[in-house]
N, C-alpha and C positions, 0 to 999 in steps of 0.2 A: 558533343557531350555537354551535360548541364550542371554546373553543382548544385545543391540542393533539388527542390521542386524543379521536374523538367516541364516543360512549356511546350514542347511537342506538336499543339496542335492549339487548337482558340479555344481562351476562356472566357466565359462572360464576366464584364467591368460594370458592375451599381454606381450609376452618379447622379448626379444633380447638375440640370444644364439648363442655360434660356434658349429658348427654341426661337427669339429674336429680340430684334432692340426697346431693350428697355420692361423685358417681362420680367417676374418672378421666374424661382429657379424651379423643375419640376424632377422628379425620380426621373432617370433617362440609364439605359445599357448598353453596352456597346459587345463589341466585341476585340481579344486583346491583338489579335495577327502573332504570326508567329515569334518568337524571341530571338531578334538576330544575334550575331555572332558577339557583337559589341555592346549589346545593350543587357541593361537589367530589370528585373519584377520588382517590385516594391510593395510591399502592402503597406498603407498608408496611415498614420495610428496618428498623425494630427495635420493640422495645415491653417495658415494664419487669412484674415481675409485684409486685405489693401483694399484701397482707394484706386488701384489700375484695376482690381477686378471690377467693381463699378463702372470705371471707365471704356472697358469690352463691353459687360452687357451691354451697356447703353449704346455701343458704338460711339464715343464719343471723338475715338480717334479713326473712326471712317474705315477701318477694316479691320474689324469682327467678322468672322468666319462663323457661322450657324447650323446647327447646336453647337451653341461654347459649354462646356463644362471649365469655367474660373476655378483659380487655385494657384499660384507658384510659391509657397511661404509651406514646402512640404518636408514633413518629417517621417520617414518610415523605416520599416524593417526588411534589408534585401531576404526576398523566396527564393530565384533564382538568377544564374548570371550567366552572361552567354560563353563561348569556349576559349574566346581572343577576349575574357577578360581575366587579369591573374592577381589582379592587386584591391579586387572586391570580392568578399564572400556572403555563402548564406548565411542569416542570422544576425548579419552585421546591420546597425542602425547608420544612417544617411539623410541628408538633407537635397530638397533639389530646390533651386529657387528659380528666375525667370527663364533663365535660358534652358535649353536641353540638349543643345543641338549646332554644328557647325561643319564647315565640311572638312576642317584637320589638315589642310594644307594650304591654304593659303599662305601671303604673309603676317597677318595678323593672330590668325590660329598657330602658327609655326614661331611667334613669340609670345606666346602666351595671352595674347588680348582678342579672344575667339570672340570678343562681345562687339566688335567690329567685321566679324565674317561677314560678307553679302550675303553669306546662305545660312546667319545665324536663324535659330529655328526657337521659338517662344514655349514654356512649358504649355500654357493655356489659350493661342490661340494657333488655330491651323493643326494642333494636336488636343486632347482632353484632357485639363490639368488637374487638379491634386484634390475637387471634391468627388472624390471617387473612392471605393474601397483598395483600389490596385492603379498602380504607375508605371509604365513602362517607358524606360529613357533610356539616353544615352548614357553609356557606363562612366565617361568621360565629367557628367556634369551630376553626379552622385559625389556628396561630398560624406564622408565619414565623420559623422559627430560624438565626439568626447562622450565618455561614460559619466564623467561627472555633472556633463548640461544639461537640463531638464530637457524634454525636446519640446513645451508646450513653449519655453526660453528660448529655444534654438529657432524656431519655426518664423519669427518677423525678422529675425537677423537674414535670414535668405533675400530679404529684399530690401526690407526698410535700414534692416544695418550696415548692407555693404553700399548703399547707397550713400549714407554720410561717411564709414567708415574708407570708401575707395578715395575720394579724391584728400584726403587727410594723408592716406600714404600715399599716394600716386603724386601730390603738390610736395611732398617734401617735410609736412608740417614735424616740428620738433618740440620735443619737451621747450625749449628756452622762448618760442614762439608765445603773442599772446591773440586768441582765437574769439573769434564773436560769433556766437548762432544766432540767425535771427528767425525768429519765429520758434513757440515751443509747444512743437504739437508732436503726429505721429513720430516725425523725425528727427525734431529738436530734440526733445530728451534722449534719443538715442544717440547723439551728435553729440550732447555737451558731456554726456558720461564718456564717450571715447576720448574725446580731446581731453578730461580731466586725468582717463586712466594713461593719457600720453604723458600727463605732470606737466600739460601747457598751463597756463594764467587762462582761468576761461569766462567769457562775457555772453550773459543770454542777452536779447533783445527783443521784448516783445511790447505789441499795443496793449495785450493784457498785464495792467499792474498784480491782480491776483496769481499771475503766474511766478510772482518771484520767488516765495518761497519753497512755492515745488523744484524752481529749479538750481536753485541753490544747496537742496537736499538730493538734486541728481550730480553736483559737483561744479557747479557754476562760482566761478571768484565772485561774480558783480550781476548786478540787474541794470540793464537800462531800457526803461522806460519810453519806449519811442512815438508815444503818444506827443508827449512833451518834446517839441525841436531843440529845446536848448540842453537837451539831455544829450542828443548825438553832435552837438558843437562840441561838446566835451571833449568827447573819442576822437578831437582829428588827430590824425598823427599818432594814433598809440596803435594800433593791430597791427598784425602781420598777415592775419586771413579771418576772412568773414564768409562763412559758409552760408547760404540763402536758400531756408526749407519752406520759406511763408509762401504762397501763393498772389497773397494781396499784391494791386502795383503800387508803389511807392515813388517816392521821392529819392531816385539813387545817389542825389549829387551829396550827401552828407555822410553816407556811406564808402562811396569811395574817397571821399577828405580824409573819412577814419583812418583810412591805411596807412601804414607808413612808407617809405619809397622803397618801390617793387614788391610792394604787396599786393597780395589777390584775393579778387572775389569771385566765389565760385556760385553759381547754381543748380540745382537739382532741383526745383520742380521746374510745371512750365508755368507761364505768367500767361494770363488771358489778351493782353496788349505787350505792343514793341516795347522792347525795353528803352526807355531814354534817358541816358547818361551820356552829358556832355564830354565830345574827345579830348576837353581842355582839363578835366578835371583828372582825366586818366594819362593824360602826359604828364602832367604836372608833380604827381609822385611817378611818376615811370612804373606805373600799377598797372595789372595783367585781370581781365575781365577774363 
């Protein structure tokens, strides 16, 4: 039995997909398979586009699966839900972001960190993600979004916000903490408003000096200018976490000085070269890379 829309049999799915590395996206249809027990319909009413969708079409991470239809920054309206699910309905609006998919008993799935399953399963690649009219996922990674958030608001927070917003709570960061972004781009300004709305002391960092004022109007205490080196001699010994969204490689050893002992520095993108940060510099405050 189905609530809402039954699913019964295959519908057809309108999307847009690259048909290989590195094309434009073209109108492509699929077909939906039947609605299992666990999963849910979505009709899809926005969806954000990231920098990892680029990086599938193009293949840039070496497996892309073909026709991709790109998308995990999804916002829609559950049609129908399967029979073994009871705490999603129709009508109800949801978010789904990278993931879709795990196999539910592992150890990882079985503490709540399914993002570490061996059998986690990707919205948009090996499945057809969210430039689509219709979504079908797992019921498990359908998250219910607030009446009061816009969903066009809600739709980067699936990827780009839990990206700075996980290791913020997952490292422990507290209001009395003081927090550096570095870099202020897609992820930076989503980075320093969290950490400001935590009521940490918050410090942007970027080569752009025209970025100061933007980020000081997203809740940044300070700017520092890391064009200038004698701007980050400043900072040693004052942070307690410096979150790392820039891509460019840098000079880490002035960064990790910044920290204060057992401070840490986190990163979330990838960097094109090894990172090198001497191990003297990370004993030395007893700082956690």
């Amino acid at each position: 039995m189905f609530i809402g829309l039954c699913l019964a049999s295959n519908m057809k799915i309108n999307a847009y997909a690259a048909n290989e590395a590195g094309s434009t996206l073209h109108p492509f249809s699929f077909e939906s398979g039947l609605l299992k027990d666990t999963e849910v319909l979505v009709k899809v009413g926005h969806c954000g586009i990231c920098h990892s969708d680029l990086h599938l079409i193009n293949n840039d991470w070496r497996g892309s699966k073909y026709p991709l239809v790109p998308g995990h920054e999804v916002v829609g309206t559950i049609l129908a839900v399967g029979e073994s699910v009871s705490w999603l309905t129709a009508g109800q609006t949801v978010g789904i972001g990278w993931q879709s998919g795990s196999c539910g008993n592992c150890e990882w799935c079985l503490t709540g960190q399914e993002q570490l399953c061996a059998k986690s399963q990707a919205t948009c690649n090996g499945r057809f993600g969210g430039f689509a009219d219709h979504l079908v996922v797992d019921a498990r990674f359908a998250f219910p979004i607030p009446k009061d958030l816009a969903p066009e608001n809600a739709a980067p927070l699936l990827c780009g916000g839990i990206t700075v917003y996980s290791p913020l709570r997952n490292y422990g960061v507290r209001h009395f903490h003081k927090v550096a972004v570095v870099g202020i781009g897609g992820l930076g300004h989503l980075a320093i408003q969290f950490a400001h709305a935590m009521g940490c002391e918050v410090w942007a960092i970027s080569s752009s000096t025209n970025k100061e004022q933007e980020a000081k109007a997203l809740g940044a205490d300070h700017f520092c200018a890391s064009e200038d080196p004698s701007n980050l001699k400043r900072l040693k010994g004052k942070l307690d976490f410096i979150l790392v969204t820039a891509t460019a490689d840098l000079d880490w050893k002035p960064y990790v000085n910044a920290l204060r002992p057992t401070g840490r520095i986190c990163f979330v993108t990838g960097h094109a070269t090894e990172l090198d940060i001497p191990a003297s510099a990370l004993l030395a405050n007893k700082a956690i890379l």
